[in-house]
C-alpha positions as CSV (number, residue, x, y, z in Angstrom):
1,X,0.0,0.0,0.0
2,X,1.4,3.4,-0.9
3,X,2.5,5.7,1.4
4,X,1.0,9.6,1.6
5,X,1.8,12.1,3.8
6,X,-0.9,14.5,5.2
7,X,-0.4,17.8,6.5
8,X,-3.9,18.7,7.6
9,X,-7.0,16.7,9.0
10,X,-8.6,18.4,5.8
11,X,-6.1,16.9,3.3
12,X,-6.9,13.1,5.3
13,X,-10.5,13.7,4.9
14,X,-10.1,14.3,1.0
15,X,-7.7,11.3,0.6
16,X,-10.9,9.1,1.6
17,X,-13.1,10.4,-1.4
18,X,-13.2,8.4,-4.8
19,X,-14.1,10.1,-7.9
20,X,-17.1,8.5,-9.1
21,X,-15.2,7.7,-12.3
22,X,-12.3,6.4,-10.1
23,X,-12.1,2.6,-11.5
24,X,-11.3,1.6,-7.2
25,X,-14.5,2.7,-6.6
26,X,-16.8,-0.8,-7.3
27,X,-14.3,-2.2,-5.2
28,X,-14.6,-0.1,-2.3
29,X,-18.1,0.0,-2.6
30,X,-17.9,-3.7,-2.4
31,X,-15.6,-3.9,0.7
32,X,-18.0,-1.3,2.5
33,X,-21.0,-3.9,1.7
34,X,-19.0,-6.6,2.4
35,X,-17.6,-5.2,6.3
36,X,-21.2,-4.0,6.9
37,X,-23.0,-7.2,5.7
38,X,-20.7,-8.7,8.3
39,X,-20.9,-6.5,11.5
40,X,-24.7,-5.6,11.3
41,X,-26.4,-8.3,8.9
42,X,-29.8,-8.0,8.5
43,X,-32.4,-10.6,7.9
44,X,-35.5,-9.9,5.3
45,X,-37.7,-12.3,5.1
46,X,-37.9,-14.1,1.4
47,X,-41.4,-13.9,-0.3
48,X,-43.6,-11.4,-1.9
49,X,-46.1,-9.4,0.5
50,X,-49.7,-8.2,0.3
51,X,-50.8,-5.8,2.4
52,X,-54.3,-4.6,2.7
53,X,-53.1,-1.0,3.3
54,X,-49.8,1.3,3.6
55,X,-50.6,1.4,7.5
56,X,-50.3,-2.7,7.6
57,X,-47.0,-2.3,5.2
58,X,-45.7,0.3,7.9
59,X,-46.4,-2.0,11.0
60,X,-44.7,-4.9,9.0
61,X,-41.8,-3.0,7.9
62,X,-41.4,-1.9,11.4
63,X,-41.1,-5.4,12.9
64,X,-38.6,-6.1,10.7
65,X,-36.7,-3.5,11.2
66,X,-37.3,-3.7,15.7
67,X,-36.0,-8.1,14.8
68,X,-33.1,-6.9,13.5
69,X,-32.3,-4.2,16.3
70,X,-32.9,-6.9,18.8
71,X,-30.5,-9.2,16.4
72,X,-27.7,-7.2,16.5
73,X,-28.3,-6.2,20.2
74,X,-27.9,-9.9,21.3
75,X,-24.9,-10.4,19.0
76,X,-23.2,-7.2,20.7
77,X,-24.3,-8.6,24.3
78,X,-23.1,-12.0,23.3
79,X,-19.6,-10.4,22.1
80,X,-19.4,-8.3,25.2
81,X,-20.0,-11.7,27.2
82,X,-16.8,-13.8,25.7
């Protein structure tokens, strides 16, 4: 890995951005996906859904969303506990 040196906290932030015609980009992208899909997965149940109205869609969407906050909880209490 090359080395740069930074004079400024501004200069470091920059160094992090990609140009979106950057050709590193669909692999960074896809090591962000990757690190995230492993520290906070989340579950979505496979199927297609009818709901009666956006208010049922809304109550669904928020229990998937509480399961996987109480997912990742235990996985952080678990990790706490080893």
């Amino acid at each position: 890995m090359p080395f740069r040196k930074l004079r400024s906290l501004k200069e470091a932030e920059d160094a992090l951005w990609l140009d979106r015609d950057d050709p590193r980009l669909p692999d960074a992208i896809r090591e962000l996906w990757d690190m995230s899909s492993r520290l906070a997965p989340c579950y979505f149940p496979p199927g297609v859904y009818k709901f009666r109205s956006l208010e049922e869609k809304r109550r669904f969407d928020e229990a998937q969303r509480r399961a996987n906050v109480e997912a990742q909880q235990r996985r952080l209490r678990a990790r706490r506990n080893v």
